[in-house]
C-alpha positions in Angstrom: -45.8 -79.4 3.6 -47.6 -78.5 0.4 -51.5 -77.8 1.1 -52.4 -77.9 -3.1 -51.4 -80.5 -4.8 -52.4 -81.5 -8.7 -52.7 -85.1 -7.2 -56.6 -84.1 -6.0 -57.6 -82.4 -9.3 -56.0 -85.2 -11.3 -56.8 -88.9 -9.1 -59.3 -88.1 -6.9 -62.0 -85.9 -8.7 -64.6 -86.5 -6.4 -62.8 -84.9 -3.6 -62.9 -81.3 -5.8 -65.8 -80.8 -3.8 -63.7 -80.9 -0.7 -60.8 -78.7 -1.7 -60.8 -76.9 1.3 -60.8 -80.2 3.5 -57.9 -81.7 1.9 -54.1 -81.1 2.5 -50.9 -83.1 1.4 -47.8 -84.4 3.9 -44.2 -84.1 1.8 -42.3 -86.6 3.2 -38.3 -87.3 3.3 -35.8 -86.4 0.9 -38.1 -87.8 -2.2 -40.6 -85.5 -1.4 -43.2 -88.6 -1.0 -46.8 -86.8 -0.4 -49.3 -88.6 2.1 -52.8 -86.7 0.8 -55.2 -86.2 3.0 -58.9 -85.4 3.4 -60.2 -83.8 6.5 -63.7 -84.3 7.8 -64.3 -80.3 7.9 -62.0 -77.3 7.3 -61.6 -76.6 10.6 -59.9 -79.9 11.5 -57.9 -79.7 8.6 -56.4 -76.4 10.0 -56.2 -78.0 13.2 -54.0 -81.2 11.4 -51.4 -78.2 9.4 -51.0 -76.2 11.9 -50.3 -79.0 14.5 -47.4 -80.7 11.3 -46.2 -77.3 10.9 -45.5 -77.0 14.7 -43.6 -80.1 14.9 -41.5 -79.6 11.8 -40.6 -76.5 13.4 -40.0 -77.9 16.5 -37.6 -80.9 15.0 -35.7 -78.0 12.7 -35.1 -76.2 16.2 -34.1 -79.1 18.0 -30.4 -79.5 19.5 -28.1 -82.0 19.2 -28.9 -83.9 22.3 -32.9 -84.4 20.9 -32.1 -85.6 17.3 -29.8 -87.9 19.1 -32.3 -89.0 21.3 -34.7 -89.5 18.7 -32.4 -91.6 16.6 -31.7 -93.4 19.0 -35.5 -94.7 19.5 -35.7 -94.9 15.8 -33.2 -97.6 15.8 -35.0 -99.0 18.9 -38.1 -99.6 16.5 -36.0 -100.6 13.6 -35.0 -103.5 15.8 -38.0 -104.3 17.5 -38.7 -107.0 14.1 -42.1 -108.3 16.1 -42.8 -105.1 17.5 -43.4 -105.9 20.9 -41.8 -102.7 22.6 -39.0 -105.1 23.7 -35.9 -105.7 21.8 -34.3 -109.7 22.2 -30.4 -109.9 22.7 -30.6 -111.4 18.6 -32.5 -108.4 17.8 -29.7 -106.1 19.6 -27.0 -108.3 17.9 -28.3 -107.8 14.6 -28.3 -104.0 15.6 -25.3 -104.0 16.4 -24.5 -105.4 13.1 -26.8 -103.2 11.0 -24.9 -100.1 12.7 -21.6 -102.2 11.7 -20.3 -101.8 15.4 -17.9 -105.3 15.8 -18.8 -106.9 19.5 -18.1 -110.7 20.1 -20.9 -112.2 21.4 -19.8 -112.6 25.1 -19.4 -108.8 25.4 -23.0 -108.1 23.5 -24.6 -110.0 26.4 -22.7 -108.8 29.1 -23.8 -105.6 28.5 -27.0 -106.7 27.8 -27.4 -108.4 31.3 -25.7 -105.2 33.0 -28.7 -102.8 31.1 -31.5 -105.6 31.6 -32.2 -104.0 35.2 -36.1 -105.6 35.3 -35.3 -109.2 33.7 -38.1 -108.6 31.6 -38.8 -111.8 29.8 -41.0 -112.3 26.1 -42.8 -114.9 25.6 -40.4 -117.3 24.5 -38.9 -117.1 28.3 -36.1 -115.0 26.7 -34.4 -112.2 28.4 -35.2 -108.6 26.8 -34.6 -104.9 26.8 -37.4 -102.3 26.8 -36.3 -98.8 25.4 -35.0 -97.1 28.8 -32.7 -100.6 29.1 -32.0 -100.3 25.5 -30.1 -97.1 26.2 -28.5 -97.6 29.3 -27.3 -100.7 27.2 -26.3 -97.9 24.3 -24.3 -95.4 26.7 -22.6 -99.1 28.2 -21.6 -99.8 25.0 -20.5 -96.5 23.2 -19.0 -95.3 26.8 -14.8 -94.7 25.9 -13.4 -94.7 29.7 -9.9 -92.9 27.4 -12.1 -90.3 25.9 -13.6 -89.6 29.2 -10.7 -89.2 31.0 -9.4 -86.4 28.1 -12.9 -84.6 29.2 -12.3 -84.8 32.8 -8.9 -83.0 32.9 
């Protein structure tokens, strides 16, 4: 997270007067910035002290969390109309994006065995929402074999 950045001097001259209100987001690997401007200092420091927090807190987390949190990531990635509910042709093209071969019949088996609410969209089609969506993960990455090696 850089707070000075040559991006206020240079584009956005009439926020010099607010130096001390403004403050720049570094984001991914391409160091992408997000600048900025707070309505007072105070809720600037409020604003980088709260980012640096949860960097630090995603830096620190363990496997299980990043998992976790990938995991929902994919959940939106899927969710094309974002409507907190993913389709089984939204799953299957999941599946497909995460290059994971399933035949169809198997996709919706295990999409009827983790759709525990029958929560239906609009179209009167049969959906997951994200706590289905990973029951219907663990059904499909579960290896009985690999268990059994763990178990002995």
């Amino acid at each position: 997270m850089a707070i000075n950045n040559c991006i206020f001097s240079v584009k956005q001259a009439s926020v010099i007067n607010y130096e001390d209100q403004c403050f720049s987001v570094v984001i991914g690997d391409k160091h992408k910035t997000l600048d900025l401007v707070a309505p007072d200092r105070d809720v600037k420091c409020t604003w980088v002290t709260g980012l640096k927090h949860l960097h630090k807190k995603l830096l620190t987390a363990d496997l299980c969390t990043k998992h976790e949190m990938w995991i929902k990531g994919l959940f939106k990635m899927a969710d094309k109309n974002v409507d907190n509910v993913l389709s089984l042709k939204e799953i299957i093209g999941l599946l497909k994006h995460l290059n994971i071969e399933c035949d169809f019949d198997t996709a919706k088996r295990m999409f009827q065995e983790a759709d525990t609410d029958k929560t239906q969209k609009k179209k009167g089609e049969d959906s997951l929402d994200l706590e289905e969506f990973l029951r219907f993960y663990k059904l499909m990455t579960h290896r009985e074999e690999i268990q059994q090696l763990f178990d002995k």
